[in-house]
N, C-alpha and C positions, 0 to 999 in steps of 0.2 A: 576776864579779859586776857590778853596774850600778851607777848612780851612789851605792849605798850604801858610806860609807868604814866603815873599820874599827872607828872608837869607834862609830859604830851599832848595827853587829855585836852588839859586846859589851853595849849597850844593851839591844839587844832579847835578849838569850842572857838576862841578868839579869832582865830583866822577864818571861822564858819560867820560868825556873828559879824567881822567886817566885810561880807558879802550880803548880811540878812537885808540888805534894801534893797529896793527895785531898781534903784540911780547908782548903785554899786555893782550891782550884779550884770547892768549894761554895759557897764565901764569894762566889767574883766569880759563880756562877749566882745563888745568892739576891741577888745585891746588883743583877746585870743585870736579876730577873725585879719588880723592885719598882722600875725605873728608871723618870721621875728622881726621885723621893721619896727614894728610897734606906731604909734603916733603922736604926734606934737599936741599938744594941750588942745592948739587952739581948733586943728582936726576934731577930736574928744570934742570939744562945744560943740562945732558946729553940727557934726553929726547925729549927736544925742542933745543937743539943744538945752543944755543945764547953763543956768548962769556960772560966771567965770566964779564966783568968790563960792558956791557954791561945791562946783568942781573941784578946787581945792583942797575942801574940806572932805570931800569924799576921797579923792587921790593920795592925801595923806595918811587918811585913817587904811587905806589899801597898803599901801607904802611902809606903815607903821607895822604891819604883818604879815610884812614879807611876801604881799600877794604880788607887788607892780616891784619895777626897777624901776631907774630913771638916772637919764645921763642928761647933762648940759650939752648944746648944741649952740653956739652962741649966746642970741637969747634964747632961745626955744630950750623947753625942756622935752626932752620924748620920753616917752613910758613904754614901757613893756610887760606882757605876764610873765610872770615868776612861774612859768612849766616846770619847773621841778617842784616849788612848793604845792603846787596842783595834782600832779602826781602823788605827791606825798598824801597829802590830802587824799584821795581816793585809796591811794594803797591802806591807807589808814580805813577807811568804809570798806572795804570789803576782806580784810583781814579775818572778820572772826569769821563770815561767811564762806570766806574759800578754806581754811584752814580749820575749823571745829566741825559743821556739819557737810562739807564741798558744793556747797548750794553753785557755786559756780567755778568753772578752772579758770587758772590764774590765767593761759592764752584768753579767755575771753573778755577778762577785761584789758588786757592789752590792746583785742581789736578793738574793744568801747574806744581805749583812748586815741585810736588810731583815724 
C-alpha cells in the first residue's frame, strides 16, 4: 500500500460500508444530483419513498461518516453530499492504480469526477 496508514483503511472501509445499501446509496445519488442545494428530509422521502423513521436511520449512519452535512433551516433539516469526502474516497481507489502500475492518469479520473 502507499502512503495510506491503516486508520485510513478502516476509515474509508466504514465510509464504504455506510453506503453498502441500496436505501443509502440512493440517498447519496439524490443528495449528489441536487448538489450543492442539497434537500430537505422530506424532499429525500418523497422522492425515494423510504418511510420517515427509516430515513433517519440511514441519514445518520451517512452523517456519522462524514458522507452527508446537514444544517437547520428552521424546521427543516437539509442535507448535503460531503464532495470532498467522495473525493477522498476515490482518490483513495485509484491511488495504487495510478501511482504503482499508471493503469490510469491521474487527469482521467478528474474527468470521471467531472
Amino acid at each position: 500500500m502507499n502512503n495510506t496508514s491503516s486508520d485510513q483503511v478502516v476509515r474509508y472501509a466504514d465510509m464504504f460500508s455506510a453506503m453498502g445499501t441500496e436505501a443509502r446509496l440512493r440517498i447519496m445519488q439524490a443528495l449528489l444530483s441536487a448538489h450543492p442545494e442539497g434537500l430537505v428530509v422530506g424532499d429525500i422521502q418523497e422522492e425515494l419513498d423510504i418511510p420517515s423513521s427509516t430515513l433517519s436511520h440511514h441519514l445518520d449512519k451517512l452523517k456519522s461518516e462524514g458522507l452527508v452535512n446537514v444544517q437547520r433551516e428552521s424546521t427543516f433539516l437539509r442535507y448535503t453530499a460531503n464532495t470532498e469526502a467522495l473525493q477522498e474516497l476515490l482518490r483513495f481507489l485509484y491511488a495504487e492504480c495510478c501511482t504503482r502500475n499508471k493503469a490510469l492518469k491521474p487527469k482521467e479520473i478528474i474527468q470521471i469526477c467531472r
